[in-house]
C-alpha positions in Angstrom: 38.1 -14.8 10.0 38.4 -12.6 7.8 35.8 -13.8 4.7 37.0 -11.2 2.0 36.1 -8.0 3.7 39.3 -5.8 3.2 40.1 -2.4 5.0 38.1 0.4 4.2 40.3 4.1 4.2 37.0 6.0 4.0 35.4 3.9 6.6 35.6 7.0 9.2 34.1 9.4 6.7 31.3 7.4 6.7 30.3 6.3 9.9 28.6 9.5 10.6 25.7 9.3 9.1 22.9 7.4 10.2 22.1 5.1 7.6 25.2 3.8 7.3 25.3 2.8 10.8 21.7 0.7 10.6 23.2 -0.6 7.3 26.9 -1.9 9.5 24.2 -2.8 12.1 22.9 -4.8 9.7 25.7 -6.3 7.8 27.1 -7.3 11.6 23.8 -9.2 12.4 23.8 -11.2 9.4 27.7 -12.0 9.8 26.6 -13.3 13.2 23.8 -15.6 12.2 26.2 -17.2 9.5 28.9 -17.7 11.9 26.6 -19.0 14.3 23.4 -20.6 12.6 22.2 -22.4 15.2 21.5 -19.5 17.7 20.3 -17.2 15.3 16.2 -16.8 16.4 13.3 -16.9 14.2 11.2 -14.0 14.1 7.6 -14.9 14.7 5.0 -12.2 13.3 3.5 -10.6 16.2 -0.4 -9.8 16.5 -2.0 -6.7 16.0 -3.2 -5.5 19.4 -6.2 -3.6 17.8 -7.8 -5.7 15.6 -10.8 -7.8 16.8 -10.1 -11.2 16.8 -12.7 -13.2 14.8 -13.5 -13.8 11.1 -15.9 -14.2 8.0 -18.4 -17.0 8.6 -20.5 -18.2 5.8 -23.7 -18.7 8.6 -24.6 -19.5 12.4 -23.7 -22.8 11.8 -20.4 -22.5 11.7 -19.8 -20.2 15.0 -21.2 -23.4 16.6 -18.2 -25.7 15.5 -15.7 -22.8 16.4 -14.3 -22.5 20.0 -14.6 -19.8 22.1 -11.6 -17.8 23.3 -10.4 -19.5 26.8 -9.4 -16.2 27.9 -13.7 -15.1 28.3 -12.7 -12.5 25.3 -15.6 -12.3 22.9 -15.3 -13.1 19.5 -16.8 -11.7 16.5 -18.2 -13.5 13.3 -19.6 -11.5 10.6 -21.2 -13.5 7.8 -20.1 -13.3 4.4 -23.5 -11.8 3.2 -23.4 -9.1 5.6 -26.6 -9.3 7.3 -25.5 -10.6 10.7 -23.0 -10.4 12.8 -22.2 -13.3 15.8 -20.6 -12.9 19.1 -18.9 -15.4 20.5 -18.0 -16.0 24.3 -17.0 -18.0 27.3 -18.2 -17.4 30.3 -15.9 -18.0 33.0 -18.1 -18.4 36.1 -19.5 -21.4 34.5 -17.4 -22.6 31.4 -20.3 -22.2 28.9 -19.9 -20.6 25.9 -22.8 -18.5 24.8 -23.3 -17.3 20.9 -25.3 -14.0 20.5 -26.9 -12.7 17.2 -27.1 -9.4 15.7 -29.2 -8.9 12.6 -29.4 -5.9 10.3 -32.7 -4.5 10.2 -33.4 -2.0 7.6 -36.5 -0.1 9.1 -36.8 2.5 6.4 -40.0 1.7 4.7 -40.0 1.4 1.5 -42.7 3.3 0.4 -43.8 3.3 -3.6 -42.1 6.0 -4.7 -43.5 6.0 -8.2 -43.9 9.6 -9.4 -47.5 10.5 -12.1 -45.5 12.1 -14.9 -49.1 12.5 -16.6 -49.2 16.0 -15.6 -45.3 16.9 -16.4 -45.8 15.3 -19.8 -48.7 17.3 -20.7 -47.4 20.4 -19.3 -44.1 19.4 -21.5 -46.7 19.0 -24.5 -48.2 22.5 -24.0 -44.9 24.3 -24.0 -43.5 22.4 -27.0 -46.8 23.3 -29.0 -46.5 26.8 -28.3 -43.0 26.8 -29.2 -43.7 25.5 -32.7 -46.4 27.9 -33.2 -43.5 31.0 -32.6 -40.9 29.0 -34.3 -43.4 28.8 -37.2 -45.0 32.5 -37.3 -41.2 34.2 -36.8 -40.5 32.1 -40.3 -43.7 33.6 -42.1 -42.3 36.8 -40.8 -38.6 36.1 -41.8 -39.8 34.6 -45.3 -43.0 37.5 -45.8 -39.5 40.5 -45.3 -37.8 38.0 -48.0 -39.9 38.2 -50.8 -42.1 41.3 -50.1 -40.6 44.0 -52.9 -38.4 46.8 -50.7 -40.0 49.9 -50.7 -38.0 52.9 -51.0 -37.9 55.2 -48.0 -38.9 58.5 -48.0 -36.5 61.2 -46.8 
């Protein structure tokens, strides 16, 4: 069969490079899987190795409903609010499963960390006053050079 695929002349001149050849690859699979449709396969996604299995779990509740892996791997469970984390896992020796708990505990005290800006405020105060007081004796000086009469200088 032939299916409208004519002879290509620069066929040679391109079956050198690499992509081409994945690309015929290609081409020669999916010729295959129309011819014969019945044996082409399905792909099925394949499972990352290094993920943990488990998922989101809005509370402990719901771990209880879920079953464990038959295997005896452990599970894991974090809730949606972040606080906890559950574990769960079969036990082989004697078939139960058995749910663990791990909680988030913030130790840090929280002390009061409110700061007395009485003292920085006044000090603030004092400097601005003083500040005003120069600000307002360089004008007297500026303004008393202004409109004091110029003396002429003696040589």
């Amino acid at each position: 069969m032939n299916y409208g695929f004519n002879y290509n002349p620069y066929y040679s001149q391109y079956s050198n490079y690499p992509n081409y050849q994945n690309y015929q690859n290609y081409q020669q699979n999916q010729m295959q899987q129309l011819q014969n449709p019945m044996q082409s396969q399905v792909s099925q996604p394949q499972q990352s190795q290094n993920s943990i299995p488990g998922w989101y779990v809005d509370g402990f509740d719901v771990t209880k409903s879920i079953n464990a892996d038959m295997s005896g791997n452990a599970m894991f469970f974090p809730s949606t609010d972040g606080k906890e984390i559950y574990k769960k896992q079969l036990d082989i020796n004697t078939g139960k499963s058995f749910t663990y708990v791990y909680k988030l505990e913030n130790n840090v005290e929280q002390a009061n960390n409110s700061i007395d800006f009485t003292p920085i405020y006044s000090h603030i105060s004092e400097v601005k006053d003083e500040l005003s007081t120069k600000i307002s004796e360089l004008k007297d000086m500026v303004l008393d050079n202004l409109t004091s009469p110029k003396k002429e200088g003696v040589k």
